[in-house]
SEVEXVO-345526 format. One line per field, with one value per residue (C-alpha): residue number from 0; residue in three letters; chain; z, x, y. Coordinates in pm, whole numbers, plus 50000, padded with zeros to 5 digits. Each point is the difference from the previous one (the first is absolute). Example, Ala and Ser with C-alpha at 12.3 -4.5 7.8 and 13.67 -1.06 7.14 Angstrom:
BEGIN
nr = [0; 1]
rest = [ALA; SER]
kette = [A; A]
c3 = [50780; 49934]
c1 = [51230; 50137]
c2 = [49550; 50344]
# end
This chain:
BEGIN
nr = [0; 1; 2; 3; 4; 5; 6; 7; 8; 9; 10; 11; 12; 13; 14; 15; 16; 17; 18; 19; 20; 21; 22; 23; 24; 25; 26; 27; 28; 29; 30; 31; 32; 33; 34; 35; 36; 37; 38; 39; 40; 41; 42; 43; 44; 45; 46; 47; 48; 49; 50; 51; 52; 53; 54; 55; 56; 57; 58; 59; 60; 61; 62; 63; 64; 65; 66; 67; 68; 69; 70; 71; 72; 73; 74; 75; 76; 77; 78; 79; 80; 81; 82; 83; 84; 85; 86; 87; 88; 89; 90; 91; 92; 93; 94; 95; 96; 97; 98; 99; 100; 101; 102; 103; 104; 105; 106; 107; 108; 109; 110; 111; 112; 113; 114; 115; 116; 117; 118; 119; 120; 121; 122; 123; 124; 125; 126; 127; 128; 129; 130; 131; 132; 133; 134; 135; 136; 137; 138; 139; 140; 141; 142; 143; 144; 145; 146; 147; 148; 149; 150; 151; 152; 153; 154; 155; 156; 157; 158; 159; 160; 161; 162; 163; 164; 165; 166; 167; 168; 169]
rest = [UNK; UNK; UNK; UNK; UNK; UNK; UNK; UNK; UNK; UNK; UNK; UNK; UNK; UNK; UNK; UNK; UNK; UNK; UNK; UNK; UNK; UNK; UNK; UNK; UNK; UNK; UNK; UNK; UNK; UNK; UNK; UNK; UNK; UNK; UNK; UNK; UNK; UNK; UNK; UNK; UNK; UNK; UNK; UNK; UNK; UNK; UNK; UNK; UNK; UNK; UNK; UNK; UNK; UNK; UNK; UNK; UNK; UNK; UNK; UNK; UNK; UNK; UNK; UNK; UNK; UNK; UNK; UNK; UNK; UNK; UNK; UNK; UNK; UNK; UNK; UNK; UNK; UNK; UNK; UNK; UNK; UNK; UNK; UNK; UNK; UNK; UNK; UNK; UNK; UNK; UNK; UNK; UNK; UNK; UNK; UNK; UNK; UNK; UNK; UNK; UNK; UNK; UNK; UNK; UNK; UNK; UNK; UNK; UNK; UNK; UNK; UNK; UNK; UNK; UNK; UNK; UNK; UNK; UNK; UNK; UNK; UNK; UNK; UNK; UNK; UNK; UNK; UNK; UNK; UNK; UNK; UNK; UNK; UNK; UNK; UNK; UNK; UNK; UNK; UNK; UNK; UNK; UNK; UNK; UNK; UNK; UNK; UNK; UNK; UNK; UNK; UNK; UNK; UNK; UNK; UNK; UNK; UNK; UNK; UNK; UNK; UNK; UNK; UNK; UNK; UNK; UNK; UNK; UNK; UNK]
kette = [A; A; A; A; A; A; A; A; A; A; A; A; A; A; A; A; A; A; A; A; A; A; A; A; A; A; A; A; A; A; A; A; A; A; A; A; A; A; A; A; A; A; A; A; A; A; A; A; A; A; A; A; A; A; A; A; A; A; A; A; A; A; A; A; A; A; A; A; A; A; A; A; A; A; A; A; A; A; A; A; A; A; A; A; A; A; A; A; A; A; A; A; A; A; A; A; A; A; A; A; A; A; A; A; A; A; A; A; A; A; A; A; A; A; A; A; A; A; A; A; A; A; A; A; A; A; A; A; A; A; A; A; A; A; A; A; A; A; A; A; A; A; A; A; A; A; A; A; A; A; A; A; A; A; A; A; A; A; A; A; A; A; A; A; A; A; A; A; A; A]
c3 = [04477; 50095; 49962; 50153; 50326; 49946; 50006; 50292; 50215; 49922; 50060; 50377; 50042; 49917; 50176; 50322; 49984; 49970; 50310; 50206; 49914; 50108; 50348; 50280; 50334; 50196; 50163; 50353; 50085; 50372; 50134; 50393; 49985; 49809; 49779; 49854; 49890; 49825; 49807; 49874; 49860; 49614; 50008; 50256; 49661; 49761; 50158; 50061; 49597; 49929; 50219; 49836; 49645; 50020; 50018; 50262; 49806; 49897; 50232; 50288; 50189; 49907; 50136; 50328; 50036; 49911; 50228; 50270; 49973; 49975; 50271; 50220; 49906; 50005; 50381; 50122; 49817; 50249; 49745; 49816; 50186; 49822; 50174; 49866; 50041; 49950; 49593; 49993; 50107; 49801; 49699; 50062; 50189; 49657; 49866; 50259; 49773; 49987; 50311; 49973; 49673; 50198; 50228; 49752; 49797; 50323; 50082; 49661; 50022; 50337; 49874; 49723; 50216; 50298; 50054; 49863; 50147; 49998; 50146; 49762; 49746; 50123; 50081; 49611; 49858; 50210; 49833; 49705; 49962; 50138; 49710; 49742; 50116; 49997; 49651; 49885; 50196; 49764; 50270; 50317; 50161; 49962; 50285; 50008; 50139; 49742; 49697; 50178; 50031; 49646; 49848; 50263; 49874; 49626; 50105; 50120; 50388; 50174; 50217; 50111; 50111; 50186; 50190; 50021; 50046; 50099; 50352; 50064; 50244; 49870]
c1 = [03190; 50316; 50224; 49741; 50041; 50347; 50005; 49809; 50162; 50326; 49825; 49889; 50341; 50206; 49716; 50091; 50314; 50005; 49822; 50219; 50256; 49825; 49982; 50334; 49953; 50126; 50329; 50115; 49653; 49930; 49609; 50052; 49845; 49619; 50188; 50238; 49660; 49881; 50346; 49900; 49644; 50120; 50195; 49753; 49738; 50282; 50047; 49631; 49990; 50282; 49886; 49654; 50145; 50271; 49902; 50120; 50245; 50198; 50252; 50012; 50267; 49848; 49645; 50106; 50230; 49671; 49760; 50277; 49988; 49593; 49983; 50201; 49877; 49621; 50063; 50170; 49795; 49822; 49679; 49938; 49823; 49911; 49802; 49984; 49604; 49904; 49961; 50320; 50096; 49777; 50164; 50340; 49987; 50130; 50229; 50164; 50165; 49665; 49984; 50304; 49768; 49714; 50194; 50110; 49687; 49910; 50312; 49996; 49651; 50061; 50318; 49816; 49653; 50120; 49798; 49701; 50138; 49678; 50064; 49761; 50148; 50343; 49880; 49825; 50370; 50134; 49762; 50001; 50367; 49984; 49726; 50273; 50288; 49819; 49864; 50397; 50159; 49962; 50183; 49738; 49809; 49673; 49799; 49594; 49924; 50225; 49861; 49646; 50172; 50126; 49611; 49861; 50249; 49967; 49628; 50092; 49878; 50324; 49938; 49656; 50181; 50212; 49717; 49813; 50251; 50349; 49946; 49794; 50210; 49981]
c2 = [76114; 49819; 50318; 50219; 49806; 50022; 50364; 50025; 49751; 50184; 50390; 49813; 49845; 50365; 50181; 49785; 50049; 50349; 50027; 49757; 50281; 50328; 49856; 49941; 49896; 50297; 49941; 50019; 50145; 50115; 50010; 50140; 50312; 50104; 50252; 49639; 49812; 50346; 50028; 49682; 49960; 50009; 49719; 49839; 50060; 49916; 49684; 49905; 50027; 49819; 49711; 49994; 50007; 49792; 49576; 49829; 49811; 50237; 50212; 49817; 50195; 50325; 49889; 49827; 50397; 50191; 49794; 50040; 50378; 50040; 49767; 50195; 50365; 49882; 49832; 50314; 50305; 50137; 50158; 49679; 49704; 49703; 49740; 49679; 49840; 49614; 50107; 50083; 49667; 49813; 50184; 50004; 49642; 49754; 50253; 50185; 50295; 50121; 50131; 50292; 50092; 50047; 50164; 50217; 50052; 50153; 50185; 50159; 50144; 50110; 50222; 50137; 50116; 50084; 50331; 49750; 49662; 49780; 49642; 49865; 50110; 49899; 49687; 49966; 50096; 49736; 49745; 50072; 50042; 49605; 49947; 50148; 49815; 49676; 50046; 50108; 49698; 49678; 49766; 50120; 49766; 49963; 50167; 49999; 50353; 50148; 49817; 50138; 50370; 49992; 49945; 50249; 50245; 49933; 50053; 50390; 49893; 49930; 50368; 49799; 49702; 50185; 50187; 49691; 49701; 50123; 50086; 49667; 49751; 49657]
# end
C-alpha cells in the first residue's frame, strides 16, 4: 500500500512539473490594438491551465508573471467581458487567488465557444474551475459556499445552481 502511494505521489509530482514547463509567460507582449489580444489567446489558455494545475505554493514568480499577463489581456480584450456578481465574491472573498481562476474558468470557455459563447455556461466554467482549485489547494481557507458548491457538484446540479442561485444579490 505504502509503495503504491509512493508511486503515485511521485507520477502527480513529475506530472506537475511537466506542465509548469509547457507553459512561459510571453515576453515583452503588447495589447493596443484587437488584432494583439487575438495573437494571444493560446498562451492566454496555456496560462489559465497552468495556473489551475499548478498549487499555489509552488512557483511564485512564475504565477504573480502569469496573473500579471491574464490580468492585463482579460481587462483590455475587447470580446470577452467578465462581470463579477455578489457569488463571485462570496467565493473568492477568504482566498483571494480564486478570483483570477474564476476569471479564467470563464475566459477559457469564452475562447473556446465563441460562435456559441453562452454566459451561463461561461459563468458555470468559472465556478467550477473555483470548485477544482479549491478541492486541489490543501492550504485554502475554508469558505462555506464552496464546501456547499463542492456537494452540489459531486451531486451533478451545479448548472441548476447556477440558473437558480448565481445571479441572486445577497
Amino acid at each position: 500500500m505504502k509503495k503504491t502511494f509512493v508511486l503515485i505521489f511521485a507520477a502527480v509530482t513529475f506530472s506537475l512539473a511537466v506542465k509548469a514547463q509547457t507553459f512561459h509567460v510571453p515576453e515583452n507582449y503588447v495589447l493596443k490594438e484587437k488584432a494583439d489580444y487575438a495573437k494571444y489567446e493560446e498562451d492566454v489558455i496555456k496560462g489559465i491551465d497552468w495556473l489551475q494545475d499548478t498549487p499555489w505554493a509552488l512557483e511564485e514568480q512564475k504565477r504573480m508573471e502569469t496573473n500579471a499577463f491574464l490580468l492585463k489581456w482579460m481587462q483590455g480584450n475587447p470580446a470577452v467581458n467578465i462581470e463579477i456578481n455578489s457569488s463571485v465574491a462570496k467565493m473568492t472573498d477568504k482566498n483571494p487567488p480564486l478570483l483570477i481562476t474564476f476569471m479564467g474558468g470563464y475566459t477559457k470557455y469564452a475562447l473556446q465557444n465563441k460562435t456559441g459563447f453562452n454566459k451561463d455556461k461561461a459563468n458555470l466554467a468559472g465556478v467550477k474551475a473555483v470548485i477544482d482549485k479549491y478541492v486541489l489547494e490543501t492550504d485554502h481557507k475554508n469558505n462555506s459556499l464552496l464546501n456547499k458548491l463542492v456537494k452540489i457538484d459531486k451531486e451533478g446540479k451545479l448548472s441548476n445552481w447556477i440558473e437558480s442561485d448565481f445571479y441572486k444579490t445577497k
